[in-house]
N, C-alpha and C positions, 0 to 999 in steps of 0.2 A: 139712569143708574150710575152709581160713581162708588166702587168700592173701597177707593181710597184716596180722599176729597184732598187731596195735597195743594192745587190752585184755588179752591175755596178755604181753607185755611188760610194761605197770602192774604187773599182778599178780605178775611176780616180780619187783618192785620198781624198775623201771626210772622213774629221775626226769624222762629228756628220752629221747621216740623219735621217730627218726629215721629213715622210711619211703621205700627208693627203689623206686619203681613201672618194672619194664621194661618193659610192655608197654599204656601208656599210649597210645601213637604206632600200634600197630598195626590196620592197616586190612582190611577184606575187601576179596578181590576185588571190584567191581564192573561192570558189563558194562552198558552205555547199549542197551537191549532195546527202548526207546520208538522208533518210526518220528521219522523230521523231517516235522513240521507245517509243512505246503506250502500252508496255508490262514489268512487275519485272522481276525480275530470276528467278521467280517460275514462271513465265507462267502466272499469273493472271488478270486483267485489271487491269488498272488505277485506282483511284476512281470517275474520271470523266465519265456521262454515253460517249456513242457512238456517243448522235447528239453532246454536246460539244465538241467535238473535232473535229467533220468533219466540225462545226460553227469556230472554230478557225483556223484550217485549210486553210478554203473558203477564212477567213477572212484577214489571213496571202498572200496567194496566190494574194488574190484581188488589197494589199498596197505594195505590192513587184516592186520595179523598174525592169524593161526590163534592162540588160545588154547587151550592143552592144557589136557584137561580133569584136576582134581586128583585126587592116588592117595590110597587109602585113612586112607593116614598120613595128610595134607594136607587131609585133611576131617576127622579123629579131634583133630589136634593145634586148629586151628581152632576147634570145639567147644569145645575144654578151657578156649582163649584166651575164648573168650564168656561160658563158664560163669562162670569167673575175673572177667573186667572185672567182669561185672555183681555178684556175690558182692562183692568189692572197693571199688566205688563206695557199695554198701549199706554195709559195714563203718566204711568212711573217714568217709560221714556221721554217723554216731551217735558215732564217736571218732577225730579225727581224730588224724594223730599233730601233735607239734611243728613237724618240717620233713620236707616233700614234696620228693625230688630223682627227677626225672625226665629220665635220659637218654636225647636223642634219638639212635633206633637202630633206624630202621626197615627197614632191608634185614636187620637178624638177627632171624631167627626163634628160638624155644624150641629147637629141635636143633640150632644152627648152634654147636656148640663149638668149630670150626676158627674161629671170627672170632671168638675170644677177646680177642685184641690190640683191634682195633676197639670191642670191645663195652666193655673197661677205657678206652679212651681217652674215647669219650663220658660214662662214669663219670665218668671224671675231670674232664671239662670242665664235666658237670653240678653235679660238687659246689663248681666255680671260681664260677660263678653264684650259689648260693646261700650264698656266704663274708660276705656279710653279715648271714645270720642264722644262722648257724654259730661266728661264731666269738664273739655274747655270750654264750650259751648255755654254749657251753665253758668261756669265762671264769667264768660265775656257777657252774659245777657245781664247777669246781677249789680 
């Protein structure tokens, strides 16, 4: 697996590569599972008394969305994204390519092929960013 063939490009003779990372931006869920430390370093309370805090508590608990727990896909595709980054990050440091365009695009995931349109326009904005070192490159290879 090579999610981003930057040594195989050299080798079939590719003079400038040009590597765009989608999934750079992407984040795990994560879920704040720590209690609130209702306590200093010295042990002492809060200044707030006991019922404020179990009233913010309540109140926190009460306005908190239900997170649905992810379907099989959604832990399978996940995975693959992990596998991926980390394979990737290995890769990129041993040979990097020439230029890095990374578009930001985080609400689309690996299956989301209906947000095509979306996923082309940050493409595009990413590669507006990096036209400074895009277009010597072009120039010296022409």
């Amino acid at each position: 697996m090579n999610p981003v063939p930057i040594s195989l490009t050299r080798a079939m003779g590719a003079d400038i590569v040009i590597a765009v990372d989608l999934q750079h931006d992407a984040h795990l869920m994560q879920q704040d599972l720590m209690p609130v430390n209702t306590q200093t370093d010295d042990g002492a309370l809060d200044d707030l008394a006991w019922h404020e805090r179990l009233r913010g508590r309540l109140s926190r608990a009460a306005t908190r969305k239900r997170v649905a727990a992810p379907t099989a896909m959604e832990i399978m595709t996940t995975s693959i994204q992990v596998l991926e980054n980390r394979l990737k990050r290995n890769r990129m440091a041993g040979d990097p390519p020439d230029i890095l365009i990374q578009p930001f695009c985080p609400q689309i995931s690996t299956l989301d092929f209906h947000r095509a349109e979306a996923a082309i326009a940050a493409g595009a904005q990413a590669v507006e960013k990096k036209m400074d070192e895009l277009l010597p490159l072009v120039r010296a290879s022409a």
